[in-house]
C-alpha positions as a Markdown table, in Angstrom:
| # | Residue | x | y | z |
|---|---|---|---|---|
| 1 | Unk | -13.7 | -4.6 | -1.9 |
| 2 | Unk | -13.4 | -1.2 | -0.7 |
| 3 | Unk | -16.5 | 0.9 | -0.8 |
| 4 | Unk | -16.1 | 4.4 | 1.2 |
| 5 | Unk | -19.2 | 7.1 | 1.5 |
| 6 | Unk | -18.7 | 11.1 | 2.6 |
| 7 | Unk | -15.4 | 10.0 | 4.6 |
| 8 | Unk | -14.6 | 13.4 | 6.6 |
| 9 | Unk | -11.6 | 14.1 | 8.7 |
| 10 | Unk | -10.0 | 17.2 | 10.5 |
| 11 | Unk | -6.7 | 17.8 | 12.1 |
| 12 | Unk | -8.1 | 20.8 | 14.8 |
| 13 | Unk | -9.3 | 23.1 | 12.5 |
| 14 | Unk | -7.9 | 21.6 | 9.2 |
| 15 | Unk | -10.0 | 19.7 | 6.9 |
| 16 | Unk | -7.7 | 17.2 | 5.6 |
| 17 | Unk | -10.7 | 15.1 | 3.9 |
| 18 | Unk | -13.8 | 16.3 | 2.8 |
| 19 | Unk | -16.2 | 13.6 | 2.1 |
| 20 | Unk | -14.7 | 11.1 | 0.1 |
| 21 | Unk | -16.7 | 8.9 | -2.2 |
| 22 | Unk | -14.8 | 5.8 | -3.4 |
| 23 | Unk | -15.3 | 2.3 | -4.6 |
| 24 | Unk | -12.6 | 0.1 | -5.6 |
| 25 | Unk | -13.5 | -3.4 | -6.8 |
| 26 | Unk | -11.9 | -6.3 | -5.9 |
| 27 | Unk | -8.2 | -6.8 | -7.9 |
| 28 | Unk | -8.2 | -3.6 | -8.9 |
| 29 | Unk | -4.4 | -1.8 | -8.6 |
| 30 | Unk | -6.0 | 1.7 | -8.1 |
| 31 | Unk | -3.3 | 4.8 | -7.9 |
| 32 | Unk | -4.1 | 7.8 | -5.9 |
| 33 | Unk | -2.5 | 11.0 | -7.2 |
| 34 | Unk | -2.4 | 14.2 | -5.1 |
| 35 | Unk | 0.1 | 17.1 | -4.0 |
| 36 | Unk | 1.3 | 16.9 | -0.4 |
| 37 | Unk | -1.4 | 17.8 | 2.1 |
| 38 | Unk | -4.1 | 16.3 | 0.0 |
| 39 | Unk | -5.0 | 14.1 | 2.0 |
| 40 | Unk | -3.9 | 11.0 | 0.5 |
| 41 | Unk | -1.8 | 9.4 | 3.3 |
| 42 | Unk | -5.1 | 9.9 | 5.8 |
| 43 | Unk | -7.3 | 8.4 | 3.5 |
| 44 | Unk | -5.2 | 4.9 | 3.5 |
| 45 | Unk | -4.6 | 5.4 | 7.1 |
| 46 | Unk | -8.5 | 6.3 | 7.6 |
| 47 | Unk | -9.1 | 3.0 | 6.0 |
| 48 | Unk | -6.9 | 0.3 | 8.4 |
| 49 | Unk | -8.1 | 2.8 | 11.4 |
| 50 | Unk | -4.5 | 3.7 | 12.1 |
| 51 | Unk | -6.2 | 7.2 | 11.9 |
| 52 | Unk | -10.1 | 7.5 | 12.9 |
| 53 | Unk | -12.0 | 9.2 | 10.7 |
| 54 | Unk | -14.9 | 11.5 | 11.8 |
| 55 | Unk | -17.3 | 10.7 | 9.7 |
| 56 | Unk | -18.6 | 8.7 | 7.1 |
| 57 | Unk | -18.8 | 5.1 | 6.0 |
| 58 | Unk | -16.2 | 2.4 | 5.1 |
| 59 | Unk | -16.5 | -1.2 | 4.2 |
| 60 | Unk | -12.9 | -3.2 | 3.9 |
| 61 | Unk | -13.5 | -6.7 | 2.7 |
| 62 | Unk | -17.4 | -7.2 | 3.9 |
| 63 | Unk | -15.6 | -5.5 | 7.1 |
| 64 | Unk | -17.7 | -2.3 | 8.7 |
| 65 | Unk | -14.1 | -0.4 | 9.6 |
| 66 | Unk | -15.7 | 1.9 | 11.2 |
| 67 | Unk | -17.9 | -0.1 | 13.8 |
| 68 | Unk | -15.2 | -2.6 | 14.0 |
| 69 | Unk | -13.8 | -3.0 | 17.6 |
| 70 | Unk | -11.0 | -5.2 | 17.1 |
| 71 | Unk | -9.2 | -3.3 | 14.7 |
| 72 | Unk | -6.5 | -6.4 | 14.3 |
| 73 | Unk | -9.5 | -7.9 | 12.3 |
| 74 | Unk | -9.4 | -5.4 | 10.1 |
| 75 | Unk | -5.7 | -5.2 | 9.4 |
| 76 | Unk | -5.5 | -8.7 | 8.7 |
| 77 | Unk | -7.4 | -7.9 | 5.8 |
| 78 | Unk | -6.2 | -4.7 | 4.9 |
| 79 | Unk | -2.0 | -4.7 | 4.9 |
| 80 | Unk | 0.1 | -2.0 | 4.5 |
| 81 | Unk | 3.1 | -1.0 | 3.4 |
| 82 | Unk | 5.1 | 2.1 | 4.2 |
| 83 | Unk | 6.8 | 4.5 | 2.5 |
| 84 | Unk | 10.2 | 3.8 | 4.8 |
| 85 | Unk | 10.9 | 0.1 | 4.7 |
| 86 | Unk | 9.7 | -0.5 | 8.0 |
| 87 | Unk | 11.8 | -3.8 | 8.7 |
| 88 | Unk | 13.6 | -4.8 | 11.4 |
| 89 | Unk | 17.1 | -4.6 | 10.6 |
| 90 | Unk | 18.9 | -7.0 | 12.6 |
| 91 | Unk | 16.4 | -9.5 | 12.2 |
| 92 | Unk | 17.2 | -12.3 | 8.4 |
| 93 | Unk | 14.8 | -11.2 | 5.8 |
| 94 | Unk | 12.6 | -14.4 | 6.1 |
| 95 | Unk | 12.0 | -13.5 | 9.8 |
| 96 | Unk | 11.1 | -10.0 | 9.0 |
| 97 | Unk | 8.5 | -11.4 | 6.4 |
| 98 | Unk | 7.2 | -14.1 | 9.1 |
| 99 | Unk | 6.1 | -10.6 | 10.9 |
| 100 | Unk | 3.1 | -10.8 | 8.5 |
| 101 | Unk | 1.8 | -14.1 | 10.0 |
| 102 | Unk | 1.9 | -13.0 | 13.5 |
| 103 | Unk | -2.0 | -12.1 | 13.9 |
| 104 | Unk | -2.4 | -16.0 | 12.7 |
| 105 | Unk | -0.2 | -17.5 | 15.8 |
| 106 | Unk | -0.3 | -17.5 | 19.5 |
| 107 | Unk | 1.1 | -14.5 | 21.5 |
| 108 | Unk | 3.8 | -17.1 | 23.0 |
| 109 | Unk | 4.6 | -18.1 | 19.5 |
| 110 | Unk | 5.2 | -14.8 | 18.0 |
| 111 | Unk | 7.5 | -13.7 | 21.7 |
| 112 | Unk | 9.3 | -17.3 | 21.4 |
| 113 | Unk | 9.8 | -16.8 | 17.7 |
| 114 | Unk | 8.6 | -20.0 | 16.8 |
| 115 | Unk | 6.3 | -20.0 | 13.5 |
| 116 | Unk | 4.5 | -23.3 | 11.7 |
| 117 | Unk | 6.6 | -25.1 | 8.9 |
| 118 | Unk | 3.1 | -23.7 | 6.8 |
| 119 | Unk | 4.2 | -20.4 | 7.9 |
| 120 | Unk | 7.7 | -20.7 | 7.1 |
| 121 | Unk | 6.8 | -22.3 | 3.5 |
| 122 | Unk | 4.4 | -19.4 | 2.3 |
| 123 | Unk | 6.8 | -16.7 | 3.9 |
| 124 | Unk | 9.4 | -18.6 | 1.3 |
| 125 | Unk | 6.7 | -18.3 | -1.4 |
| 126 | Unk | 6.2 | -14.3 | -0.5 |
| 127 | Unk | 9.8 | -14.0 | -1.0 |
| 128 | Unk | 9.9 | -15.9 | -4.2 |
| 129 | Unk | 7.4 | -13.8 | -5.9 |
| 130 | Unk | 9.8 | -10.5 | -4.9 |
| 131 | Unk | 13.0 | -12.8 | -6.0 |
| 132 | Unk | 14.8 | -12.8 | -2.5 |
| 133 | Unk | 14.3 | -16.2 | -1.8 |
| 134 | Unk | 17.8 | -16.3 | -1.8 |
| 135 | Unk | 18.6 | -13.6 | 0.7 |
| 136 | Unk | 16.2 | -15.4 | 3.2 |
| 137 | Unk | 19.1 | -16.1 | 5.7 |
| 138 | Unk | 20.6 | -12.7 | 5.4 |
| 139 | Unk | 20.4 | -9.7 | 7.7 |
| 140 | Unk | 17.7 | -7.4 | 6.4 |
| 141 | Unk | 20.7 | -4.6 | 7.1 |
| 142 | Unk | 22.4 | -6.5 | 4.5 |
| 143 | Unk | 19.9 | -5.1 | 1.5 |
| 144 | Unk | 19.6 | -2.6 | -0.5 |
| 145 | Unk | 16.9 | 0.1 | 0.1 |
| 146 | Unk | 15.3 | -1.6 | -3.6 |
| 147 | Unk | 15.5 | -4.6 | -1.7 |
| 148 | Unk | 14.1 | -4.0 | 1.7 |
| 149 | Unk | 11.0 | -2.6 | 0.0 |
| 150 | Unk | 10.9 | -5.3 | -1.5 |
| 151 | Unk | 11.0 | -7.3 | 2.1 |
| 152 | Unk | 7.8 | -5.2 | 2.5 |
| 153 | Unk | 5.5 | -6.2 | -0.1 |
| 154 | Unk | 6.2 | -10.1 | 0.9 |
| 155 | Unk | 5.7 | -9.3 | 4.3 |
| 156 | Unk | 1.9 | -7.9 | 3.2 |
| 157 | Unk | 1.6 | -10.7 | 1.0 |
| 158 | Unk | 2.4 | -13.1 | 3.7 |
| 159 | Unk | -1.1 | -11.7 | 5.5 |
| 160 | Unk | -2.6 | -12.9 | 2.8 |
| 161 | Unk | -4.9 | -9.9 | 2.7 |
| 162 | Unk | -7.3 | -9.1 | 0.9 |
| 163 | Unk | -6.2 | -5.4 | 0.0 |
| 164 | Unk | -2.7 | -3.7 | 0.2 |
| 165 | Unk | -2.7 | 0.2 | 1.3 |
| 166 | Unk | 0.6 | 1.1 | -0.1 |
| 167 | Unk | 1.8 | 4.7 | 1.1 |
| 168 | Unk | 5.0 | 6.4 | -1.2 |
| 169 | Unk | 6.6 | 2.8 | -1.7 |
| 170 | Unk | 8.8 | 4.4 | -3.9 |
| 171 | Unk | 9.2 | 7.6 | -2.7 |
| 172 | Unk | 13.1 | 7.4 | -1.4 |
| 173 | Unk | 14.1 | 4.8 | -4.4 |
| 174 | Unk | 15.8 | 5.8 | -7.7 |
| 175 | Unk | 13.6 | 5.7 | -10.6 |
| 176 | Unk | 14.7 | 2.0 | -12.1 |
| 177 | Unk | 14.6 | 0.4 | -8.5 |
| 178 | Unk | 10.7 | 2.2 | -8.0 |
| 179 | Unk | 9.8 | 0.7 | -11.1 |
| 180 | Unk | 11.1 | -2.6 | -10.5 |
| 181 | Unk | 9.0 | -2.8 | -6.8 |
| 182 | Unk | 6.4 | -1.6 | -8.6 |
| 183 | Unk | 6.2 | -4.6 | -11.2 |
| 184 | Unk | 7.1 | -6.8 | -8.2 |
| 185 | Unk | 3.7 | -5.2 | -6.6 |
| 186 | Unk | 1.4 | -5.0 | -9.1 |
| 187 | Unk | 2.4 | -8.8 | -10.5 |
| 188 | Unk | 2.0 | -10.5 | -7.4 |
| 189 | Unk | -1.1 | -8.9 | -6.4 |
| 190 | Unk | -3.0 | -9.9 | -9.7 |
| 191 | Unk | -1.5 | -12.9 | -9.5 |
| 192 | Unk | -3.5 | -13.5 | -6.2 |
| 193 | Unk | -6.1 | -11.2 | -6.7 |
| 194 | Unk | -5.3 | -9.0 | -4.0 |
| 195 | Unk | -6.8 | -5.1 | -4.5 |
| 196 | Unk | -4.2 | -2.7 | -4.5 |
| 197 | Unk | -4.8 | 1.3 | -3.4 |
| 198 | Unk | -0.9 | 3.1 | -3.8 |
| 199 | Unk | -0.4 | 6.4 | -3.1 |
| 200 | Unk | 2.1 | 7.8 | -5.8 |
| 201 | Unk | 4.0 | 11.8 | -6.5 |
| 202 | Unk | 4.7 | 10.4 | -10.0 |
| 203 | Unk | 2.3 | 10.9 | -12.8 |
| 204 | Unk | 4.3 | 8.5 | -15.4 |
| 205 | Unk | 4.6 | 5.7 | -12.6 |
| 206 | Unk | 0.6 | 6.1 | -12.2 |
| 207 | Unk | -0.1 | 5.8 | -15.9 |
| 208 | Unk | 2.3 | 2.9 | -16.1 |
| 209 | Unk | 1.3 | 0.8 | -13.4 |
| 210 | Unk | -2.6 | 2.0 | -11.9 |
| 211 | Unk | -5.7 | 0.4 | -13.4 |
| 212 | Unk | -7.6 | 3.1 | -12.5 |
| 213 | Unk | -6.0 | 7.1 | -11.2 |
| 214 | Unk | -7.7 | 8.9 | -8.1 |
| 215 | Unk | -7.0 | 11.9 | -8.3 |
| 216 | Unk | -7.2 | 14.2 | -4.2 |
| 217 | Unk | -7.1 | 17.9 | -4.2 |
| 218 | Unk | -7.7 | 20.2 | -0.5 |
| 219 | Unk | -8.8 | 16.7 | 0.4 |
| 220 | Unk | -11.9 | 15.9 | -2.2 |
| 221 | Unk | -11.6 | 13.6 | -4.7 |
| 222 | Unk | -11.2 | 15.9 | -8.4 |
| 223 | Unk | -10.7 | 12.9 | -10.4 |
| 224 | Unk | -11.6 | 9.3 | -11.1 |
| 225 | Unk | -10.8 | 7.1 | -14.0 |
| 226 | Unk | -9.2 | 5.1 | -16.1 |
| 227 | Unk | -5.1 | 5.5 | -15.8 |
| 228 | Unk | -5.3 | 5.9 | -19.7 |
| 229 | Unk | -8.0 | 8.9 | -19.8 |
| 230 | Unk | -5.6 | 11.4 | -17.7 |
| 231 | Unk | -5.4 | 14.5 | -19.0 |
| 232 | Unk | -3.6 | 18.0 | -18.6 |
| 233 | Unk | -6.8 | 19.4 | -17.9 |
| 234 | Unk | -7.4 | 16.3 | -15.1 |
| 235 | Unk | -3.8 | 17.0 | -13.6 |
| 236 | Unk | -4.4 | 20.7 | -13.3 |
| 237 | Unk | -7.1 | 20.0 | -11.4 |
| 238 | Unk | -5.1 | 17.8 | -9.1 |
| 239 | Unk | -2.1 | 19.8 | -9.1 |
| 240 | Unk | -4.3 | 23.4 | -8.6 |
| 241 | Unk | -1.1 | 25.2 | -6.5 |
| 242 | Unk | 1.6 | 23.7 | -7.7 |
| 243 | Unk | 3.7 | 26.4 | -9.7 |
| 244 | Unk | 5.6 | 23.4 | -11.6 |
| 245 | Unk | 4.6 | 20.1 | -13.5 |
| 246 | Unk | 4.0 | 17.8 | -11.4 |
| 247 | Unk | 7.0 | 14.8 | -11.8 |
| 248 | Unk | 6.3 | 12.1 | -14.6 |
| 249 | Unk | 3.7 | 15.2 | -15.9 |
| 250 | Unk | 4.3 | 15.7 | -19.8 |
| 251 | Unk | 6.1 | 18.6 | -21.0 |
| 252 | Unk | 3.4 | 20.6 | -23.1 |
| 253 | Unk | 0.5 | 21.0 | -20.7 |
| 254 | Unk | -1.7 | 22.3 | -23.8 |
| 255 | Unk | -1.8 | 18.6 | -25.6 |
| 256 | Unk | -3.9 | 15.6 | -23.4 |
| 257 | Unk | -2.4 | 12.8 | -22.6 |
| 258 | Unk | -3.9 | 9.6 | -23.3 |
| 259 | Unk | -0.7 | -27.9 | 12.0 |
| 260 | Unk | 2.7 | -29.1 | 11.8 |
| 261 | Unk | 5.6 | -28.9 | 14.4 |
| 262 | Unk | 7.1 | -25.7 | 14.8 |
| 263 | Unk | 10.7 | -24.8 | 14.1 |
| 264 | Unk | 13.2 | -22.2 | 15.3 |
| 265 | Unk | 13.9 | -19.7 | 12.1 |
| 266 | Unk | 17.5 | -18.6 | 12.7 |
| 267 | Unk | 17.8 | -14.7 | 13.5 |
């Protein structure tokens, strides 16, 4: 689903990624691990072209990013979600989840604010799936940050992607609300078989909820397996200058650890 080959990109004169290898197979939920200035945010952003890399290549979904011109194309296929929420606040939580069908609807449509009953039905679903079908009606301002998040994910789902780039989504939350987005994430993405590449700080949340654990260090990739087979000796490697553990790390570094009519949606 995601197949990437000696990726490069610089900042000036700041190599941020240093060719990158990477595949990811389709449905996978992989977790990519890394202190800050890894280079884990440009990768995702590399991959949607909301940064362009220098060099390399990168297939997204049978899609040659690189070469693509209409990069719209492209981020229909590869969603994203941020590690702020994102949403518009003064807009009901199903309209902010509608948002994710706009590259299937007219340009008058999407300035008129008039979406498909289809549209409107698999927005509902989205929201189902997160269980905020019934806050549908409400101001998104209305939520909790938990909750808005949470507004994210359906909005990516409601793209019907094929892959999810998901950046810190639980950076800002506490650690039972970042678990509970994280279930809501991973469960409705194997549900539909969407691939999943999440950026993550926390080691435990990584071994919990990855597949498989990338591991970035001065921007090349120091680690690649199984979320199970992380070791000390694998997050040392990740974590080279970091004075302390790493958060979620375990506390004795010397043991490893295993077409219908449309409708007006009300504001």
């Amino acid at each position: 689903m995601i197949s990437i080959r000696q990726l490069t990109k610089q900042y000036g004169s700041n190599p941020v990624l240093r060719g990158i290898d990477l595949d990811v197979a389709a449905g996978e939920f992989v977790v990519v691990l890394g202190q800050s200035g890894a280079g884990k945010s440009t990768l995702l952003r590399c991959i949607n072209r909301l940064v362009e890399a220098d060099s390399g290549t990168l297939t997204v979904a049978g899609i040659d990013a690189m070469a693509c011109r209409d990069t719209s194309v492209l981020r229909r296929q590869a969603a994203m979600i941020f590690q702020h929420h994102n949403v518009v606040p003064r807009l009901s939580v199903l309209k902010n989840v509608l948002t994710g069908c706009l590259g299937a609807v007219s340009t008058l449509t999407s300035i008129l604010q008039l979406f498909r009953r289809e549209h409107v039905a698999l927005a509902m679903q989205c929201l189902e799936r997160v269980e905020l079908a019934h806050k549908s009606g409400e101001r998104t301002d209305a939520l909790s940050g938990g909750q808005m998040q949470r507004v994210g994910i359906a909005r990516a789902l409601a793209q019907r992607p094929q892959v999810i780039l998901a950046d810190e989504p639980v950076a800002s939350l506490d650690p039972k609300t970042a678990r509970l987005v994280l279930q809501y994430l991973r469960d409705a993405t194997r549900e539909l078989g969407i691939t999943v590449l999440c950026n993550l700080h926390q080691v435990d949340y990584a071994r919990e909820f990855g597949d498989r654990i990338v591991g970035l260090a001065h921007g090349k990739l120091v680690y690649d397996g199984d979320a199970s087979s992380l070791t000390d000796a694998d997050l040392q490697r990740i974590y080279p200058d970091q004075a302390t553990e790493p958060e979620g790390a375990p506390a004795n570094p010397a043991k490893p650890m295993v077409h219908a009519a449309p409708m007006r949606v009300p504001a």
